[in-house]
C-alpha positions as CSV (number, residue, x, y, z in Angstrom):
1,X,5.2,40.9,59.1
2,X,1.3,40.5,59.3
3,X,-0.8,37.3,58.7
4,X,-4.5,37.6,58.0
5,X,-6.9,34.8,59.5
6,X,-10.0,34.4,60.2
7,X,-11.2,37.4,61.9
8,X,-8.1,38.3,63.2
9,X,-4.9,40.2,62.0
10,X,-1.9,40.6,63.6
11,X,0.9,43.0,62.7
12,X,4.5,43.5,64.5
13,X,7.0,46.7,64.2
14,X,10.4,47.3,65.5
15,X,12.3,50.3,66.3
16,X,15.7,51.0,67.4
17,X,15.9,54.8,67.2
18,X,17.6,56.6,70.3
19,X,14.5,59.0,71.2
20,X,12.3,56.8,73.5
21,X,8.9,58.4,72.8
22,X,10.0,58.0,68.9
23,X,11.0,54.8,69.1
24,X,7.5,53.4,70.2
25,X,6.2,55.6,68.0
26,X,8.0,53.9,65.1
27,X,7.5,50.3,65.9
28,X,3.9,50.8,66.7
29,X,3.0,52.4,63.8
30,X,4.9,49.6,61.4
31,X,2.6,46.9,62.9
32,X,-0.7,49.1,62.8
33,X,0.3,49.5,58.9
34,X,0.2,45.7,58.6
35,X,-2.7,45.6,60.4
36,X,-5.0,48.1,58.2
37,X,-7.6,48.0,60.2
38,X,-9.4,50.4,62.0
39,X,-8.7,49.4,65.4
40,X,-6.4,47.4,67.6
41,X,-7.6,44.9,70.7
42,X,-4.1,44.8,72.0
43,X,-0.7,45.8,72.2
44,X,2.1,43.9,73.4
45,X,5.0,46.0,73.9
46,X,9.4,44.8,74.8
47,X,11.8,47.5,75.3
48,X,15.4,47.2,75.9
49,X,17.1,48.7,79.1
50,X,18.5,51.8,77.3
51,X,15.0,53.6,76.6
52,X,12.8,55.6,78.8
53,X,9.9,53.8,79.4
54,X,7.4,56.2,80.3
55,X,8.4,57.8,76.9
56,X,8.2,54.9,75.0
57,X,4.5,53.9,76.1
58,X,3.8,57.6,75.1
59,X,4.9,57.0,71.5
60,X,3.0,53.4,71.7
61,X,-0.2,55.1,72.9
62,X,0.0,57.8,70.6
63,X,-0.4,55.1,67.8
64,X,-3.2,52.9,68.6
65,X,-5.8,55.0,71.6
66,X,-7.0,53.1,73.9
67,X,-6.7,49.5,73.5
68,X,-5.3,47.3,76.4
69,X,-1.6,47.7,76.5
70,X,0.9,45.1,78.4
71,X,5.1,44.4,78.2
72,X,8.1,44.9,80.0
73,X,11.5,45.3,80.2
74,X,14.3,43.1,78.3
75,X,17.3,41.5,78.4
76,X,17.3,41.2,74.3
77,X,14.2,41.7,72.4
78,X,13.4,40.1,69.0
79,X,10.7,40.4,66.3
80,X,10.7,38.8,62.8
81,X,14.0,38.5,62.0
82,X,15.4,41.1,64.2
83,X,16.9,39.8,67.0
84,X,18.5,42.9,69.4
85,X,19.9,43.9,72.3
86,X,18.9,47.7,72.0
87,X,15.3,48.1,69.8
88,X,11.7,48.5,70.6
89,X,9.1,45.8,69.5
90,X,5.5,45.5,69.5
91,X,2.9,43.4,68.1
92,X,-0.9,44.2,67.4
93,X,-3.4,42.3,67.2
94,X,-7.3,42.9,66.0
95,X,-9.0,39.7,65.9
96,X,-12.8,38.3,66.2
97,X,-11.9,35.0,67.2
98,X,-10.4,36.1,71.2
99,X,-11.0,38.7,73.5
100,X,-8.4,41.0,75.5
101,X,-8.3,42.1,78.9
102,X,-5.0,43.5,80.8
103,X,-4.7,43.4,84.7
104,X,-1.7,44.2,87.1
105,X,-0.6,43.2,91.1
106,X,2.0,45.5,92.9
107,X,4.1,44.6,95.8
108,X,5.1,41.0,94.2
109,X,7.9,40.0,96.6
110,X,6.5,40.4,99.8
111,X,2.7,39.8,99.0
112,X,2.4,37.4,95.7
113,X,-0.8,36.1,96.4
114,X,-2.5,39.9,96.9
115,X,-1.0,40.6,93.2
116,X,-2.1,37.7,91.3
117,X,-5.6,38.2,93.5
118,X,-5.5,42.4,92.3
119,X,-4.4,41.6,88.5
120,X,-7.8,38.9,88.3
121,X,-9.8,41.4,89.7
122,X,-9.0,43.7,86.9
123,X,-9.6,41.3,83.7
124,X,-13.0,41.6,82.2
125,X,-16.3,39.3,82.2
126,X,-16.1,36.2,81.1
127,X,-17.2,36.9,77.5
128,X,-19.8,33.1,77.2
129,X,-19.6,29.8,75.4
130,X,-18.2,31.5,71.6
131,X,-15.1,32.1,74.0
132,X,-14.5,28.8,76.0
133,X,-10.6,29.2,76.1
134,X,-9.0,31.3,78.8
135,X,-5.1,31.8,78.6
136,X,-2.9,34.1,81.2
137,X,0.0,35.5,79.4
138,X,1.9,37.0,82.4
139,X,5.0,39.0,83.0
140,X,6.5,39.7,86.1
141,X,9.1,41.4,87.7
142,X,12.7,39.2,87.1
143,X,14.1,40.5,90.7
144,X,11.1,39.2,92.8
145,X,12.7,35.6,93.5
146,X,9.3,33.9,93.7
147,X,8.2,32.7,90.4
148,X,7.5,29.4,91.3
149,X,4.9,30.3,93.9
150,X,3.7,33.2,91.7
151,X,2.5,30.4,88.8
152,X,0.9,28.4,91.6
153,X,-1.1,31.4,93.0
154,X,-2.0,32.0,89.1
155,X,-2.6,28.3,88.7
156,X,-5.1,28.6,91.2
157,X,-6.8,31.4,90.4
158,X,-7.2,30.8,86.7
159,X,-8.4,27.4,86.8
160,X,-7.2,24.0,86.0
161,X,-8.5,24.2,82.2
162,X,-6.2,27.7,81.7
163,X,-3.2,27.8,79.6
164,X,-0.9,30.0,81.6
165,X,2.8,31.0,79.8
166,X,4.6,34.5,80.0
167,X,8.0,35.2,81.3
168,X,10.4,37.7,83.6
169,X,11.4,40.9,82.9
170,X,14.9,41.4,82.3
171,X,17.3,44.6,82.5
172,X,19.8,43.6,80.1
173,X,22.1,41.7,82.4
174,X,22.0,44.4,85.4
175,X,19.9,42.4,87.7
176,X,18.9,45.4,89.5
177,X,15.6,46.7,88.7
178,X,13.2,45.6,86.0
179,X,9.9,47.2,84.8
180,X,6.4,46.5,83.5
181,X,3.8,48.2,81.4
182,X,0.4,48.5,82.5
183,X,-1.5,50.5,79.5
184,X,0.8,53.8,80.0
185,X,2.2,53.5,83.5
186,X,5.4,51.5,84.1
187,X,6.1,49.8,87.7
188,X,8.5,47.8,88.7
189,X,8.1,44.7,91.8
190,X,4.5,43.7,89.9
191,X,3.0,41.4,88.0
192,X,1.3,42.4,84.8
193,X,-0.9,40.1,82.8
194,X,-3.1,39.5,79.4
195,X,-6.2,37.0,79.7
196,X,-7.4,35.9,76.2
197,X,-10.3,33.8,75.8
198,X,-10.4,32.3,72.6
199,X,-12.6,30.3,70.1
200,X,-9.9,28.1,69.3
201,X,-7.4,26.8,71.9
202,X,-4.0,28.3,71.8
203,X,-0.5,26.6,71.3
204,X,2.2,26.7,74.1
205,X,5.5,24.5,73.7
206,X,8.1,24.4,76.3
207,X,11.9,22.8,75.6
208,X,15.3,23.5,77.5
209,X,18.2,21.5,76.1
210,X,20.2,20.4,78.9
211,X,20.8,17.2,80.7
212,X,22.5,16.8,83.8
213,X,26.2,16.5,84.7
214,X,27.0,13.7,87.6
215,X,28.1,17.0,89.8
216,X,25.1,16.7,91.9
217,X,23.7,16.7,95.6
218,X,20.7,17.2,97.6
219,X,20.2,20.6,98.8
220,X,20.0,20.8,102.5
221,X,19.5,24.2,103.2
222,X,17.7,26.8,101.5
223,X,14.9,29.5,102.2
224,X,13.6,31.0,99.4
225,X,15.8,31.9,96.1
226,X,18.8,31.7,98.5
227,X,20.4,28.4,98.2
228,X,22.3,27.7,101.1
229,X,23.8,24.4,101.0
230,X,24.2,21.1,99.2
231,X,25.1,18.0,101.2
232,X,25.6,20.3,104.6
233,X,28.2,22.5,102.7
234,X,28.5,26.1,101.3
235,X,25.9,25.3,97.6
236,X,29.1,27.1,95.8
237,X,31.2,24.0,96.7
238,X,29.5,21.7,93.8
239,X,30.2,24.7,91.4
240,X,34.3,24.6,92.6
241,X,34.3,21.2,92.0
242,X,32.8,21.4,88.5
243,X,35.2,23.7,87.8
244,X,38.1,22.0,88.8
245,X,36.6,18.6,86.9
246,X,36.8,20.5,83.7
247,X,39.9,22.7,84.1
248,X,38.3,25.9,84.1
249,X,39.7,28.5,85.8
250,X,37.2,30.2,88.0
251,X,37.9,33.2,89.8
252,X,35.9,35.9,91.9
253,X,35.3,37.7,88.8
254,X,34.2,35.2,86.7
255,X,32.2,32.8,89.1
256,X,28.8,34.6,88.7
257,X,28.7,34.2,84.3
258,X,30.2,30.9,84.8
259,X,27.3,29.7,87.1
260,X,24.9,31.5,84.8
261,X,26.0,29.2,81.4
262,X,26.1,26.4,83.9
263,X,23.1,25.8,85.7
264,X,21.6,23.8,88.2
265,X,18.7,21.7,87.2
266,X,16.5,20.1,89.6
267,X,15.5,16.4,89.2
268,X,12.1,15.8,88.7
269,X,12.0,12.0,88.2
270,X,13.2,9.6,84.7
271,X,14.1,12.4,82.3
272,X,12.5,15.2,84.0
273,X,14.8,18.1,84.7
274,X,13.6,22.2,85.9
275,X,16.7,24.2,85.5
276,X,17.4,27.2,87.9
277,X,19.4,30.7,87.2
278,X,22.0,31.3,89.7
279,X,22.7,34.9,89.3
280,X,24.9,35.6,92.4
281,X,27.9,34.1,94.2
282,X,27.8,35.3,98.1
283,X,31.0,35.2,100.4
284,X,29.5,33.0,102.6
285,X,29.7,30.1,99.8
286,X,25.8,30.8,99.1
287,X,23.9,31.4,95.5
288,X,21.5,33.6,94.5
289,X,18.9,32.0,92.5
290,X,16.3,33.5,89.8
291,X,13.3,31.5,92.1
292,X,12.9,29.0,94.3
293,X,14.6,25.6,95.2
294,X,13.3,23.5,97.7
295,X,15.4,21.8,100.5
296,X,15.4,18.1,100.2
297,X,15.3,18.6,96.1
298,X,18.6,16.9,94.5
299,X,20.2,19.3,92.0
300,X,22.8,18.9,89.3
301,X,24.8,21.2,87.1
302,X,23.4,21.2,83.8
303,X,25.3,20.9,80.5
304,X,23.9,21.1,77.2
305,X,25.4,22.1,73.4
306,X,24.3,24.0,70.3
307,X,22.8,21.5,69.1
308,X,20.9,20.4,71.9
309,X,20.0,23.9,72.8
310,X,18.7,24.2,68.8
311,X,17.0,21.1,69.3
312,X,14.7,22.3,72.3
313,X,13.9,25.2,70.5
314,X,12.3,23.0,67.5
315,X,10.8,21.0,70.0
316,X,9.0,23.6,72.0
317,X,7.4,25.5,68.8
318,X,6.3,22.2,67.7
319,X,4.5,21.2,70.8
320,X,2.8,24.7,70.7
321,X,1.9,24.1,66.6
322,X,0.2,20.5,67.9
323,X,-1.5,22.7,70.7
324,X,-3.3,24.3,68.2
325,X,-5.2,21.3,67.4
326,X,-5.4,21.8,63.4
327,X,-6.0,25.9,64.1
328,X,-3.7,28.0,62.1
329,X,-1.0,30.2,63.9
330,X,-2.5,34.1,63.8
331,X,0.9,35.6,65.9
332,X,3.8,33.8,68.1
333,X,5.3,35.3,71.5
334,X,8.6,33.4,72.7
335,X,9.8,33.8,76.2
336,X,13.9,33.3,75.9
337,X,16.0,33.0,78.8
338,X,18.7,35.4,78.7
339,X,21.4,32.7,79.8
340,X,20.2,30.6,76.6
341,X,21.9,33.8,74.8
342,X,24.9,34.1,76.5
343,X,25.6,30.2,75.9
344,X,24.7,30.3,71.9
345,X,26.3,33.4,71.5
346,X,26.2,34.6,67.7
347,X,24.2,31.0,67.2
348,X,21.2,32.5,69.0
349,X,20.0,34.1,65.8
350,X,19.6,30.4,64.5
351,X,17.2,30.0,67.5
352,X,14.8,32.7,66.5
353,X,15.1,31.0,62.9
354,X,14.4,27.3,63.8
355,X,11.6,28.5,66.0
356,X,10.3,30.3,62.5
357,X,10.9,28.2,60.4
358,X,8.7,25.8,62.6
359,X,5.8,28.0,62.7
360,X,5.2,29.5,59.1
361,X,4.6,32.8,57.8
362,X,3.7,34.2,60.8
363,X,4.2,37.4,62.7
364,X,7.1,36.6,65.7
365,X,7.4,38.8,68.8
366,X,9.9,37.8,71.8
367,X,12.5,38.8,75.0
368,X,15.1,37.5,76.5
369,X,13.4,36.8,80.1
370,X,14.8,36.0,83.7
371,X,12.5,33.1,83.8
372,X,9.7,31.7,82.0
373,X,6.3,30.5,82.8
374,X,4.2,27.7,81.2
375,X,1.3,25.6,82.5
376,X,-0.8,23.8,80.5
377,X,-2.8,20.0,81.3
378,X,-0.5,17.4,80.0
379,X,2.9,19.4,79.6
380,X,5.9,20.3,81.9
381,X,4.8,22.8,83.9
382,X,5.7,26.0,86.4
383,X,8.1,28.3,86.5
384,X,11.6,27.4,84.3
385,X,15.4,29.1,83.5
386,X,17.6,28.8,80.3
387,X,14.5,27.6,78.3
388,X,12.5,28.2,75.5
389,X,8.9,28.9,76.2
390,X,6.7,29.5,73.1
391,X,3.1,30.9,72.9
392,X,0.4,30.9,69.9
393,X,-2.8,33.0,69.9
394,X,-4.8,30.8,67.1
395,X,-6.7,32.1,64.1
């Protein structure tokens, strides 16, 4: 699909051939058609876990030269109405209403503030007062176990008046090693980002669905993404108990997928609830989380339905149309959690399409993330799980 707008154009392709190096080549040459224009500012590239990357950025680069390339690994990938767990998709964009810079930070888990410091340092100038509106579109590695901290370094560097969204790079359900693109070099344990500064101001919604269950406690011991404990006992406790309440039977096997579709959220105040992955069960009765949960923060297990889950979806490209301020839409990037798949099963097609059908006639690019980042003045903030985060570069 391609949109035209006012000075800018923006044109999305999809491939799902097995040759890597083809299969960029395919999808990047779909949305250059829809483009027609004689050059690209930037190409935003999502890849599932089955192709070689390296090749795939070949085939990508081969399209459109030069121009500023960022993506990453999935864990599902969608564009239009294709929604995958095995395709390449990329979106284009050649506008004269924003400007396009790419930068990237290595060594993410151990030094977070040196990467976010190393990936600023690599954006361009400031380009003056036509451009006032500076956004971060970040993706970072889904392994690293920091995001929280890694929005907050952002946060800081960027500026109170940034919009910041993006999300984590997935490997199709593996959680063992994720990867980023960086023009036409891949890394993995980095952080790689987009800064757009814009005429118009951009949209960003962000929604999640779930509500939590009265299985709850205050968590008593944790240091990083490893919760510990929850009201001085193994954190894994709360999650027996929750099983027991509703009669499931959980089992070594199945503890770690039946964590993931049952989260824990943590409570923010009236109505305010973060949710957090687990992704691990440990024998010592402690969870591995996607990012960070304070001690002293009381937790729940979350439960939410289709229609709730639907709901949030609608919501979240809504608040991103009313970001816009009266602007029209020129392309939409949604950051999907991969658990919000697993739980809507064959229903998460009808996510994509609400999200649409919200938005208009308008190109649609997205993954399937390991977390997802939004900040903007006003709106929930940070870094989220199993929630629907949804990005609009403006006409």
């Amino acid at each position: 699909m391609s949109i035209t707008t006012v000075g800018t154009k923006v044109g999305t392709g999809s491939a799902v051939e097995k040759d890597s190096k083809e299969a960029g080549r395919k999808a990047a040459q779909s949305a250059w058609d829809k483009i027609g224009r004689p050059r690209v500012d930037l190409a935003i590239v999502f890849a599932a876990s089955k192709y070689r990357y390296a090749d795939v950025l070949a085939g990508v680069k081969g399209v459109i030269g030069a121009a500023p390339l960022a993506g990453c690994s999935t864990a599902g990938e969608f564009c239009d109405g294709l929604v995958s767990d095995g395709a390449v998709v990329v979106m284009l964009v050649h506008s004269g209403g924003a400007k396009f810079s790419v930068g990237l930070g290595k060594d993410l888990k151990a030094r977070s503030f040196d990467a976010v410091q190393a990936m600023f340092g690599q954006f361009a100038p400031a380009p003056g007062k036509d451009f006032p509106h500076r956004s971060v579109l970040m993706l970072s590695d889904g392994l690293a176990g920091n995001g929280e901290q890694l929005v907050i370094n952002a946060a800081l560097k960027a500026g109170k008046e940034a919009f910041i969204a993006g999300g984590a790079a997935g490997d199709g359900g593996a959680f063992k090693e994720t990867f980023l693109f960086h023009n036409d070099q891949v890394h993995s344990d980095a952080v790689v980002a987009i800064e757009m500064w814009s005429s118009s101001a951009p949209g960003i919604g962000v929604s999640h669905g779930w509500c939590p269950s009265k299985f709850s406690g205050v968590v008593t011991k944790a240091k990083g993404n490893l919760l510990q404990e929850i009201d001085g006992k193994p954190a894994f406790q709360l999650y027996e108990q929750y099983a027991k309440a509703i009669k499931y039977p959980l089992t070594p096997q199945n503890s770690d997928m039946f964590m993931m579709t049952n989260e824990l959220g943590m409570d923010l105040g009236p109505n305010k609830v973060k949710v957090r992955a687990p992704i691990k069960r440990n024998a010592d009765g402690s969870i591995l989380l996607a990012t960070e949960v304070p001690a002293q923060m009381k937790v729940s297990i979350v439960e939410g339905k289709c229609d709730s889950l639907l709901a949030a979806a609608k919501t979240a490209a809504e608040q991103a149309m009313a970001g816009l301020k009266g602007a029209k839409p020129a392309g939409v990037i949604v950051f999907d959690c991969i658990a919000r798949k697993i739980c809507l099963k064959e229903d998460f097609q009808k996510e994509v399409e609400v999200i649409r059908k919200v938005v208009g006639n308008v190109p649609v690019i997205g993954f399937n993330t390991y977390g997802e980042i939004a900040r903007v003045p006003g709106q929930f903030s940070g870094f989220h799980n199993t929630t629907d985060v949804v990005f609009i570069i403006p006409a």
